[in-house]
C-alpha positions in Angstrom: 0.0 0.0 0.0 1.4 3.1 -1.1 0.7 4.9 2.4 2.3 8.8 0.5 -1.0 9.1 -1.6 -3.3 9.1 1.4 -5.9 11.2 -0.1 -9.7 12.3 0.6 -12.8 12.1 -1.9 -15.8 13.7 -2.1 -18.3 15.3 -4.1 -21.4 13.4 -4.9 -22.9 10.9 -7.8 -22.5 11.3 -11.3 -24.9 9.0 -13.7 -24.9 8.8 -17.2 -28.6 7.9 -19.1 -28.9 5.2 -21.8 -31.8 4.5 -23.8 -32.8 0.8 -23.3 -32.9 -0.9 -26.6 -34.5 -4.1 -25.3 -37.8 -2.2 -25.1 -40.2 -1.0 -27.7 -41.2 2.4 -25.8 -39.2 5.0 -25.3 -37.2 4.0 -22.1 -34.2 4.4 -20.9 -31.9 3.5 -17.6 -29.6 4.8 -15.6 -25.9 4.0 -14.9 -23.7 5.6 -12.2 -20.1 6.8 -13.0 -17.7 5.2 -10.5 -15.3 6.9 -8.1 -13.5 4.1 -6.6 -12.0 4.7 -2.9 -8.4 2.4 -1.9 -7.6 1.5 1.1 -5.7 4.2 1.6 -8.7 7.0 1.3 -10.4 4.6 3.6 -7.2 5.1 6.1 -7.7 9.1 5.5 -11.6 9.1 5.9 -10.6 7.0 9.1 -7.7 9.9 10.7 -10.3 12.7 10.0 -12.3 11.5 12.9 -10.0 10.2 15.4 -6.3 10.8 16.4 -6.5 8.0 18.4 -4.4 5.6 15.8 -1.2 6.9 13.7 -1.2 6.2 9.9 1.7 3.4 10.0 -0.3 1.2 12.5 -3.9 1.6 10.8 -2.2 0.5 7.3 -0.8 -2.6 9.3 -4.2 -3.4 10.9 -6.1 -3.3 7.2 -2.9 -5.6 5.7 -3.9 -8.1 8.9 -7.4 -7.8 8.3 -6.9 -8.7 4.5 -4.3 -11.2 4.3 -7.2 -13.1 7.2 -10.5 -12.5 5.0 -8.1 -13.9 1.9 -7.1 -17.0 4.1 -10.9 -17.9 5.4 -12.1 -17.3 1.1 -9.3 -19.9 0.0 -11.3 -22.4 2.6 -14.6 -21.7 1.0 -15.6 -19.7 3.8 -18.5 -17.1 3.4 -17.8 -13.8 5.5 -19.5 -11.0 7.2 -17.2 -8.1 6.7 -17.3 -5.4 8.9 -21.1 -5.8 8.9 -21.3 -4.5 5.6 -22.5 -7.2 3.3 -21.6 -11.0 3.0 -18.9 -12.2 0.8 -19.2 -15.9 0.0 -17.8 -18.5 -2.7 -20.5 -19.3 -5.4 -20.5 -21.2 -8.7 -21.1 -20.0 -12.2 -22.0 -21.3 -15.4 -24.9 -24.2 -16.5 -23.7 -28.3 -16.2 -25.0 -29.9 -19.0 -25.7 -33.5 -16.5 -28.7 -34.2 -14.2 -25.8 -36.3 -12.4 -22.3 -34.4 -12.6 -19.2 -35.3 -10.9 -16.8 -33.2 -9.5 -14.8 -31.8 -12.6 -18.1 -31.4 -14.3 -18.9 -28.4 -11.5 -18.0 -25.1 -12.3 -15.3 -23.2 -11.1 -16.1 -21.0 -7.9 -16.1 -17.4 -8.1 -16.7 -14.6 -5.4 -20.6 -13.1 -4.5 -21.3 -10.4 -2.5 -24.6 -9.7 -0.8 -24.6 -5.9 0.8 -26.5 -5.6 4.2 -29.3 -3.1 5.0 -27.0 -0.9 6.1 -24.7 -0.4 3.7 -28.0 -0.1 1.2 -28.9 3.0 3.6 -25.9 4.3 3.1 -25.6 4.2 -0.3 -29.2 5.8 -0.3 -28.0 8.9 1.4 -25.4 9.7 -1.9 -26.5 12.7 -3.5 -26.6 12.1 -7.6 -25.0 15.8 -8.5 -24.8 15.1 -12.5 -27.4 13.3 -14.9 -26.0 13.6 -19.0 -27.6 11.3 -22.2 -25.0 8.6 -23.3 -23.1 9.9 -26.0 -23.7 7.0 -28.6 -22.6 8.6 -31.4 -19.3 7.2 -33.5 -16.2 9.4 -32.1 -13.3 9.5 -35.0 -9.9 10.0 -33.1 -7.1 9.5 -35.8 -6.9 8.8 -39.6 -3.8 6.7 -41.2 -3.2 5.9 -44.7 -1.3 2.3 -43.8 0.3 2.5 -47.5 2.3 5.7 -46.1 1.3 5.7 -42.5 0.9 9.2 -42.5 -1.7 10.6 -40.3 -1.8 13.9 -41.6 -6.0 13.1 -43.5 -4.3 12.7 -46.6 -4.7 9.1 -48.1 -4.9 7.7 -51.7 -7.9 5.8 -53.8 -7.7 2.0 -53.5 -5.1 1.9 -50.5 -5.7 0.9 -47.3 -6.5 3.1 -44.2 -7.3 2.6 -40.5 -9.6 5.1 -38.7 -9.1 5.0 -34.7 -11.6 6.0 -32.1 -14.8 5.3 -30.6 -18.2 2.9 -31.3 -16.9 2.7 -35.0 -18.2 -0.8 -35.8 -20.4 -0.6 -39.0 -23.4 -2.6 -38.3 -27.1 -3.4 -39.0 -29.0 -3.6 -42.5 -26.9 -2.7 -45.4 -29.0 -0.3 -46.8 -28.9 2.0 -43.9 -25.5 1.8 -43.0 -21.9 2.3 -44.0 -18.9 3.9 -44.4 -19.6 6.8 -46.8 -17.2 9.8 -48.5 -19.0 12.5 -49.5 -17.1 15.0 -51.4 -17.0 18.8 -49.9 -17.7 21.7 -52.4 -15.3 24.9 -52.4 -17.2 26.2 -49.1 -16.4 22.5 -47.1 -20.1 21.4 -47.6 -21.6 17.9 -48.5 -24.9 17.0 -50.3 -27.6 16.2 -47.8 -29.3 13.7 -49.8 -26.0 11.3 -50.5 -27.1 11.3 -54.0 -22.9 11.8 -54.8 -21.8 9.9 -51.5 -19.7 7.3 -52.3 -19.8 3.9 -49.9 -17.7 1.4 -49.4 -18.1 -1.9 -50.1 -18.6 -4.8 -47.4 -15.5 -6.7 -49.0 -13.9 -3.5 -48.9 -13.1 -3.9 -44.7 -10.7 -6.0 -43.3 -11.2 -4.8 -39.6 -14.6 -3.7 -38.3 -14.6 -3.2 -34.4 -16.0 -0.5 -32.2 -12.5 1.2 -31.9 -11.0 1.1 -35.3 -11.8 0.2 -39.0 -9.1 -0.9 -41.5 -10.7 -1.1 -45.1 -9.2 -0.6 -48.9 -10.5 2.8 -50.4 -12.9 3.1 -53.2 -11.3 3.4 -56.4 -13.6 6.1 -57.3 -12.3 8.4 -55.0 -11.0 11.7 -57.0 -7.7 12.4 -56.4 -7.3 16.4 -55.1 -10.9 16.3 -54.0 -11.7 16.7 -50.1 -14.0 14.3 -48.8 -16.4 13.9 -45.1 -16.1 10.4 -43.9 -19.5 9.8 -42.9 -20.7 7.0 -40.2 -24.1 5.4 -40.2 -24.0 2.4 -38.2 -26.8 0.0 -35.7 -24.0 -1.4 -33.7 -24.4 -1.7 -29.9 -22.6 -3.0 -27.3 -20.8 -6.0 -27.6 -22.5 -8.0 -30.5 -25.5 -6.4 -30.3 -27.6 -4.6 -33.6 -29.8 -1.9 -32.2 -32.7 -0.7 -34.1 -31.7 2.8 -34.5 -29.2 4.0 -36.9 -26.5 6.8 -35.2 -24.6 9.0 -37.6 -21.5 10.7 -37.5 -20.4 13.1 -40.3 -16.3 13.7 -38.8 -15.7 17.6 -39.1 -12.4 17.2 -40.7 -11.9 16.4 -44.2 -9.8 13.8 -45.6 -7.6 14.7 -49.1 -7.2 12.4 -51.4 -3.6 12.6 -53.1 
């Protein structure tokens, strides 16, 4: 325990809204942003109220108290700590038998089951901050991989690898895609994608939520500017959501 970065927290709850895609209504749930607290901001919290202990002796206490509550867990021991909540070994995962032996039992992992009072203290939090999810595709960087420049210059028919944030192109075809539209003189791009130009399925090689590594249209004019446009389904994980988020990436891209 590094016992020179004793430190305080405070301030109160942050959460972060999501829309709930498993539901046909217009629903959505909340998730709270996490400030986690070591051991060592418990130690601080701890010399706030009482002198009675020095810092050196309470970081040997919690080091006891640990290398204990690991000991009783490797015996399969479930334990009240500190009247808190239970902790307890449990097993995960489905047997496929209606008669399993040993090895057929999953392996054990650790539960926790918080006690009333820990629930009321939790409930006393004040939630300071409530913002919508940002779900929309977040372009970071831009490399041509022929010349590894990330300067948003590339070249038709090469490949490239855009970097960032909830990138994967997913859902039905004909809604979504990776799209160049070309700018005019004044940096703008046709509305109604009549000129955009999309690439191909066979066209990526990479297609994950943080980067996408695909060949360049051929059709792509050399000299022109073009808006790399994302339309994409994709949720987390695996999932295909029903809505289509769009992200038209404010810088242009030059092709040479």
């Amino acid at each position: 325990m590094n016992t020179n970065s004793i430190t305080t927290l405070g301030g109160s709850v942050n959460v972060t809204i999501h829309k709930n895609y498993l539901k046909e209504d217009n629903c959505t749930y909340a998730k709270v942003q996490r400030t986690t607290a070591g051991m060592n901001n418990v130690i601080a919290t701890i010399l706030t109220h009482t002198k009675v202990f020095d810092e050196a002796s309470l970081v040997a206490t919690v080091m006891l108290f640990k290398n204990a509550i690991l000991e009783l867990l490797s015996m399969g021991i479930s334990i009240n700590l500190f009247e808190l909540g239970t902790l307890y070994p449990s097993a995960q995962g489905n047997i496929n038998s209606s008669n399993p032996n040993i090895s057929e039992i999953p392996s054990l992992t650790l539960g926790f089951t918080p006690s009333q009072e820990a629930l009321d203290a939790v409930g006393k939090a004040d939630i300071s901050m409530a913002k919508i999810e940002d779900t929309a595709p977040q372009i970071s960087t831009v490399e041509d991989l022929s010349t590894h420049k990330t300067d948003f210059t590339m070249t038709a028919g090469k490949p490239i690898r855009i970097t960032g944030r909830k990138l994967k192109v997913a859902g039905e075809a004909e809604s979504v895609g990776l799209f160049f539209a070309p700018q005019t003189a004044e940096g703008k791009i046709d509305e109604s994608e009549s000129d955009w130009i999309k690439a191909s399925d066979e066209s990526f090689f990479k297609n994950t939520h943080t980067y996408l590594e695909l060949i360049l249209p051929e059709s792509l004019e050399s000299g022109r500017k073009y808006s790399i446009v994302i339309k994409t389904s994709a949720g987390r994980g695996k999932t295909v959501n029903k809505t289509v988020r769009k992200l038209v990436y404010e810088r242009a891209v030059l092709v040479n």
